[in-house]
VEXGUKOL-207434 format. One line per 3 residues: number of its first residue (from 0); their letters; for each residue x negated, y, z of N, C-alpha, C. Coordinates in steps of 0.001 Angstrom, whole numbers. Each point is the difference from the previous one (the first is absolute). Layout:
NUM) A) X,Y,Z,X,Y,Z,X,Y,Z ~ ...
***
This chain:
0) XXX) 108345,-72145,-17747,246,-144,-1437,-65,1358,-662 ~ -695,314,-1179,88,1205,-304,1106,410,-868 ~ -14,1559,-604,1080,558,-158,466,-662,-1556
3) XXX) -1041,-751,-965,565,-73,-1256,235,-1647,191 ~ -505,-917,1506,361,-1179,82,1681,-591,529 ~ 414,1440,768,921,-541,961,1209,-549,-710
6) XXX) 146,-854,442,1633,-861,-577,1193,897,405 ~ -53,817,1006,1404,818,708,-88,1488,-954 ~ -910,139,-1135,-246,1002,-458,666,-268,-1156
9) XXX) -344,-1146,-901,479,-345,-1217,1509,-395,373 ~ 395,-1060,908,884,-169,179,1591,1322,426 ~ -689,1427,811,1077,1077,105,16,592,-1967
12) XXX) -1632,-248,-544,354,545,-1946,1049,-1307,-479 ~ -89,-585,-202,895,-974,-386,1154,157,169 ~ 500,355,1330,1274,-189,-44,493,1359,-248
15) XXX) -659,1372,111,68,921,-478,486,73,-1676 ~ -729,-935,-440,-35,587,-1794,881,-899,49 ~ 540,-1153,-78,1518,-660,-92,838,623,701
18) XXX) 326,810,625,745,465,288,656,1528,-762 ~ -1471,408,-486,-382,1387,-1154,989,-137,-1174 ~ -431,-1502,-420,54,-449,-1299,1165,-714,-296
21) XXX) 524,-391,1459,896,-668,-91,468,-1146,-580 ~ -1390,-1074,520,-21,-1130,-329,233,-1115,940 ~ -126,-1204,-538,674,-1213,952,-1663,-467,27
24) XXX) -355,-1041,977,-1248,-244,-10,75,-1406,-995 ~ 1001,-742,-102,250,-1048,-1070,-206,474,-1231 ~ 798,1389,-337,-470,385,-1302,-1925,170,-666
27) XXX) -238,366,1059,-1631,487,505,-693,-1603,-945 ~ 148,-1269,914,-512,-1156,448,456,-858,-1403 ~ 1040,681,-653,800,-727,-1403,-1054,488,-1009
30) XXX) -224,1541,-55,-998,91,-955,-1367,-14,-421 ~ -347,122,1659,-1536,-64,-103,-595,-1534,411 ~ 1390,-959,281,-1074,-1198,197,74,-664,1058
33) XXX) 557,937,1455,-1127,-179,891,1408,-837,1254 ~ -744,-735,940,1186,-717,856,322,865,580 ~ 1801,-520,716,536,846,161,-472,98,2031
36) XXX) -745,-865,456,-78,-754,980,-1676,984,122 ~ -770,-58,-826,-1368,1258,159,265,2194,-625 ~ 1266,-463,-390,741,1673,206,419,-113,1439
39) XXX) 819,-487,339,416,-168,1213,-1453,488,1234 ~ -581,-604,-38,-1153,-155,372,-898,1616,279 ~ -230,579,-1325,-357,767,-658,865,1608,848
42) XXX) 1077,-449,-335,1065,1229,340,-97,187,2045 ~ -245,-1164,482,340,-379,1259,-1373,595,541 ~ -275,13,-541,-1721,240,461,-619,-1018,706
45) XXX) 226,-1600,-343,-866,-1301,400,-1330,-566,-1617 ~ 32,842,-428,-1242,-54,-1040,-325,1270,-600 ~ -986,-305,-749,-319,855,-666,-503,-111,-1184
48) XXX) 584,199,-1381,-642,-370,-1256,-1564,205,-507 ~ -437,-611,-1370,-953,-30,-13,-192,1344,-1013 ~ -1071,330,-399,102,1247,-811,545,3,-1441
51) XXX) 23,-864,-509,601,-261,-921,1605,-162,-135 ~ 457,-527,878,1608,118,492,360,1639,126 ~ -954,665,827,45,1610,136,125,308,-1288
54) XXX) -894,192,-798,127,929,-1306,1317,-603,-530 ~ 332,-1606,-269,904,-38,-703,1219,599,413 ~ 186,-317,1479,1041,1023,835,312,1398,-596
57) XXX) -1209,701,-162,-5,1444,-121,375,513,-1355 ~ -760,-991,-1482,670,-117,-676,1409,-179,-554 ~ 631,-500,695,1089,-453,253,795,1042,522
60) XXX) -233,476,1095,823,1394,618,-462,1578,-862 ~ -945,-422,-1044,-346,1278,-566,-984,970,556 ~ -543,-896,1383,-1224,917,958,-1233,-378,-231
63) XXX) -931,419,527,-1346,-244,71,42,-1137,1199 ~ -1509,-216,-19,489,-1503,1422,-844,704,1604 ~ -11,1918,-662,5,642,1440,858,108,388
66) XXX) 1222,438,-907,904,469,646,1291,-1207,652 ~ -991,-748,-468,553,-1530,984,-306,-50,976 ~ -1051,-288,-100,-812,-265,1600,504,1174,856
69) XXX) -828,1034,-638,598,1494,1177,947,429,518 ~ 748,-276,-1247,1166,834,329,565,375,-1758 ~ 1485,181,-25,787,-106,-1640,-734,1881,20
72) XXX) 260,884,1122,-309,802,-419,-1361,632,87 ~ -985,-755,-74,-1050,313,-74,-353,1045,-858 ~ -680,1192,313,33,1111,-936,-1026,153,-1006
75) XXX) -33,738,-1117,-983,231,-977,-1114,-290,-453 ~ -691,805,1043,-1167,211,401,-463,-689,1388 ~ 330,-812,86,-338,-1510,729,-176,-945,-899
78) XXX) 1110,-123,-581,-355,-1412,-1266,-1324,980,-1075 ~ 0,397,-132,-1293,949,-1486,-1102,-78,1401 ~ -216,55,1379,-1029,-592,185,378,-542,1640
81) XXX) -515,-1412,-622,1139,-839,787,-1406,-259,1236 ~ 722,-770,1360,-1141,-273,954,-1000,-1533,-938 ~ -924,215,876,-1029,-1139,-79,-346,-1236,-572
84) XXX) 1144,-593,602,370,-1056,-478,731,-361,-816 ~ 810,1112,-519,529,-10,-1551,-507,-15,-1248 ~ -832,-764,-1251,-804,241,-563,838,110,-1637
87) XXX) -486,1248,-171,728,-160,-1638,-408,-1627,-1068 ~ 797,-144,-966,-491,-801,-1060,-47,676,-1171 ~ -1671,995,-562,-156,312,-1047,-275,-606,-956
90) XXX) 971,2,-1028,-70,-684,-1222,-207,-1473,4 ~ -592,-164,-1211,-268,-1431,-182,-1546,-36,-712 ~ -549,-1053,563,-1385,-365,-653,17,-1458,-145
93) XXX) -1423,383,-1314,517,-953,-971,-852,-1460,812 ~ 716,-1373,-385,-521,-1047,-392,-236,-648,-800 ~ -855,294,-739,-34,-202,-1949,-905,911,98
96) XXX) 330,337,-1636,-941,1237,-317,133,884,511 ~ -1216,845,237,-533,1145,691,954,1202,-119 ~ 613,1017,642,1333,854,-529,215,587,1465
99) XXX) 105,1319,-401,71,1300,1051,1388,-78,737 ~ -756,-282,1435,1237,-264,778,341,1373,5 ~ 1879,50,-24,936,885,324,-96,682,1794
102) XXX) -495,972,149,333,192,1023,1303,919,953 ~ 958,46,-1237,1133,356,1153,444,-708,1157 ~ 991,55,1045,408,-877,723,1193,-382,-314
105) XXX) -1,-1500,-412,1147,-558,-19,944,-917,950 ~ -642,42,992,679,-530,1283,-746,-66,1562 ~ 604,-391,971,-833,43,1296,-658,-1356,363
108) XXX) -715,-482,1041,-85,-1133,612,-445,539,1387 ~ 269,-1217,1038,-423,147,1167,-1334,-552,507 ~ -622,348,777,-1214,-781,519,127,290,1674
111) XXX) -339,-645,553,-282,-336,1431,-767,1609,746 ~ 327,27,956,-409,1178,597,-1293,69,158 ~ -778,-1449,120,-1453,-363,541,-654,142,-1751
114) XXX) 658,-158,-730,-663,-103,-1124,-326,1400,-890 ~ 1315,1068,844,-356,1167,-468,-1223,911,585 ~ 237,-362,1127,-1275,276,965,-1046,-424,-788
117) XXX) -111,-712,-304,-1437,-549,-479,-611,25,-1015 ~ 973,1623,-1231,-930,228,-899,1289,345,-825 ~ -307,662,-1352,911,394,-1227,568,-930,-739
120) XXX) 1281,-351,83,614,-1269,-1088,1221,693,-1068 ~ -266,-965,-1168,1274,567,-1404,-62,-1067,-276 ~ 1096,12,-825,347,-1490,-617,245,245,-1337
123) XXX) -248,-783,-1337,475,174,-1381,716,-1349,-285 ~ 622,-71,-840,703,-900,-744,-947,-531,-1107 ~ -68,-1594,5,-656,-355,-1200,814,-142,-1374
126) XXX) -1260,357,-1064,863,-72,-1533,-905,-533,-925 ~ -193,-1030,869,-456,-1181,-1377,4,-1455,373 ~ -818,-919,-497,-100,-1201,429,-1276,-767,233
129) XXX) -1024,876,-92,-1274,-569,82,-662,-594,1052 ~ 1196,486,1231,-380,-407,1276,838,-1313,242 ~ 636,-326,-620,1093,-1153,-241,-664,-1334,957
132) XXX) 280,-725,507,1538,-374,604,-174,563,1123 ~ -563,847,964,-303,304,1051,929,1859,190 ~ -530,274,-1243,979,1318,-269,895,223,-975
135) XXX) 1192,97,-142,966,639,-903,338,708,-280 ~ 459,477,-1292,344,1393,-327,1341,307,809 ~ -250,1309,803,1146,540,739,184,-600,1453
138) XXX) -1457,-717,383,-532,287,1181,-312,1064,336 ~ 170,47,1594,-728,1219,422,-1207,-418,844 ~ -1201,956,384,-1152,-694,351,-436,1320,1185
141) XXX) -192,161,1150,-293,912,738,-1143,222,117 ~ -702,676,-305,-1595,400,-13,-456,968,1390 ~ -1681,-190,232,-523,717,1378,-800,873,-960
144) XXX) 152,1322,248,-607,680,-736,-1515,40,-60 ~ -1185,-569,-764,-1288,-199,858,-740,-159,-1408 ~ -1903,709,34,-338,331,-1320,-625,-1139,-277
147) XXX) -308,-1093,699,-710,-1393,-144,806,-1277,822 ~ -326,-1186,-484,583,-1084,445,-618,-900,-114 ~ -186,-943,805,-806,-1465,62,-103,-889,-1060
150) XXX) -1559,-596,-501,647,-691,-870,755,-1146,-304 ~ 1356,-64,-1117,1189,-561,-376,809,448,996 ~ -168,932,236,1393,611,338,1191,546,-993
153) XXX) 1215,-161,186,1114,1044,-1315,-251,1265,-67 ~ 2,758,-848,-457,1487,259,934,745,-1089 ~ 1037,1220,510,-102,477,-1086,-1002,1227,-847
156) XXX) -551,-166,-1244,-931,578,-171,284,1288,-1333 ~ -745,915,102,713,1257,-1203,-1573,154,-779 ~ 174,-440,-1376,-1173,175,-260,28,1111,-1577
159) XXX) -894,464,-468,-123,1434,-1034,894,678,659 ~ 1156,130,-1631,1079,1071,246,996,-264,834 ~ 325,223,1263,697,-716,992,1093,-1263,-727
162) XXX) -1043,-1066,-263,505,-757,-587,251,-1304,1563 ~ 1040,-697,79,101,-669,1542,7,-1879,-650 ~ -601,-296,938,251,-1760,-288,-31,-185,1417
165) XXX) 347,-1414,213,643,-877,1601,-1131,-1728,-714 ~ -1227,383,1081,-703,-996,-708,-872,-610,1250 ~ -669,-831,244,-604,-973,1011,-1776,833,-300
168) XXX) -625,-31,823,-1015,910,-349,-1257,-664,578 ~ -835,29,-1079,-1228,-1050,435,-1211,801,-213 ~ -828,-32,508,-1397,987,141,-342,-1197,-331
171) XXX) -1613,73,-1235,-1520,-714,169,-807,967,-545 ~ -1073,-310,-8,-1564,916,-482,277,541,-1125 ~ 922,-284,-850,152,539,-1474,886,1127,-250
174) XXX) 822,-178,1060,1416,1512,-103,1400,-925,717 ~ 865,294,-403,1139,-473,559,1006,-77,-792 ~ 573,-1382,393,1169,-495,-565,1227,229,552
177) XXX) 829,-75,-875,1539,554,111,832,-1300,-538 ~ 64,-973,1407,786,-1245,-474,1722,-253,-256 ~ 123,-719,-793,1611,-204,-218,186,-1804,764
180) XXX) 1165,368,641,637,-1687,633,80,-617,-1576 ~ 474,202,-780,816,-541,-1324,-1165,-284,-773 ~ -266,-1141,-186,-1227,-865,-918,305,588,-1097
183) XXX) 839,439,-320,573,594,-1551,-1076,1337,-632 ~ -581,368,1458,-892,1961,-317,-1137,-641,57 ~ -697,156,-250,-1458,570,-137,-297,1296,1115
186) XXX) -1330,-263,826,-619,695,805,603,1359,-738 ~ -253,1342,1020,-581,1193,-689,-1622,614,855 ~ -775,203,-632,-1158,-82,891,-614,1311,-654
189) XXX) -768,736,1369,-555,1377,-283,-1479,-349,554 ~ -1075,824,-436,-1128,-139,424,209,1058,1188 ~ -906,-66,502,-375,1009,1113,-53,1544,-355
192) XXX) -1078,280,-1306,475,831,-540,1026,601,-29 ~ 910,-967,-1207,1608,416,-220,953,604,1394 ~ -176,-746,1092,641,574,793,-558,1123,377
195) XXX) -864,296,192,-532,1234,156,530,1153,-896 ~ 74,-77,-1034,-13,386,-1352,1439,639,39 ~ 1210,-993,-352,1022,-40,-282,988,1036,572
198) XXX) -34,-118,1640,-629,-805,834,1342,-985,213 ~ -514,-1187,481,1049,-1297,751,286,-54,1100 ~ 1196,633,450,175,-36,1293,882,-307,612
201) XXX) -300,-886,1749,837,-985,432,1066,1275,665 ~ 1153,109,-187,989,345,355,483,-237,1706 ~ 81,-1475,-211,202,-738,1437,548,-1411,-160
204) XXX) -194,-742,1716,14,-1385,-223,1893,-420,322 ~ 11,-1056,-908,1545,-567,-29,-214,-1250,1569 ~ 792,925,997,-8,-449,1172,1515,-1036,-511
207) XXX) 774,-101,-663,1488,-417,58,816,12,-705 ~ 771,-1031,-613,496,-69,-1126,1436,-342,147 ~ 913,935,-590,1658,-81,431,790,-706,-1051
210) XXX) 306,-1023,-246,655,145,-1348,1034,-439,387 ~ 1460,316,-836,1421,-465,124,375,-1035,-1220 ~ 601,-754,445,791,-1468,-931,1237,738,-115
***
């Protein structure tokens, strides 16, 4: 099992930071939701949450969701550049109209050890609805960093002034379209030219889509 999978890893942070913080694990399980029977679990080291449980965790204790996994005292300059499989979430890009994704980092996600191996991944937050019902605003969507993608594949794409959209991407003889899920948009479509031009470019493909209820 590796070092950011192991259950005996999260489970010695856990009981570490309740003990820091000086909390009850009921108090924990009262506010965030969660049974008291999968804390148990959690703390014992017989599971292991999903990534989304992590961040909210970390949120929650005021940490990053390295210094969960790793360790509470995970230092500085480990989290500012974290291992592999830790992938920042810069900003948000849009689903709607066209609008310059933010690229600070506003939070972490995890990906699989095999998946880091296998190429550059980031994740953004969506901020619109054009991708609707399939994407929501304040989803998160994990991208493979890559300058082309099959056609109808999700792509996120940056086109002129690093302007970002999260759009389904269709090649024919005429140029390329920039599709929306939401019957509500209208294509956006570039000639061959235009991309050239502009230029339009695929960012990378949306391998995975996280969203929280």
């Amino acid at each position: 099992m590796g070092k950011f999978d192991n259950r005996r890893v999260l489970s010695a942070n856990l009981r570490a930071i309740l003990n820091e913080k000086g909390l009850r694990p009921k108090t924990v399980c009262d506010e965030l939701g969660i049974a008291p029977t999968t804390f148990s679990d959690w703390i014992n080291g017989k599971a292991y949450p999903r990534m989304s449980r992590i961040v909210e965790l970390a949120d929650y204790f005021n940490l990053r969701p390295i210094q969960l996994i790793e360790g509470p005292d995970a230092c500085e300059d480990k989290t500012a550049n974290p291992p592999a499989n830790i992938i920042p979430v810069l900003g948000r890009v849009a689903a709607g109209p066209l609008n310059t994704a933010a690229q600070e980092v506003i939070g972490w996600e995890l990906v699989s050890e095999r998946e880091a191996q296998s190429g550059e991944y980031f994740a953004l937050q969506v901020g619109g609805n054009s991708m609707e019902p399939r994407f929501s605003v304040g989803d998160t969507v994990i991208i493979r960093r890559q300058s082309d993608v099959d056609n109808g594949q999700i792509a996120v794409i940056i086109t002129g002034d690093d302007e970002a959209t999260l759009k389904r991407v269709v090649k024919q003889n005429e140029g390329l379209f920039l599709m929306s899920l939401n019957p509500a948009y209208d294509p956006i479509f570039f000639t061959w030219q235009e991309v050239y031009d502009l230029p339009v470019i695929i960012l990378g493909r949306v391998v995975e889509l996280r969203a929280r209820f």
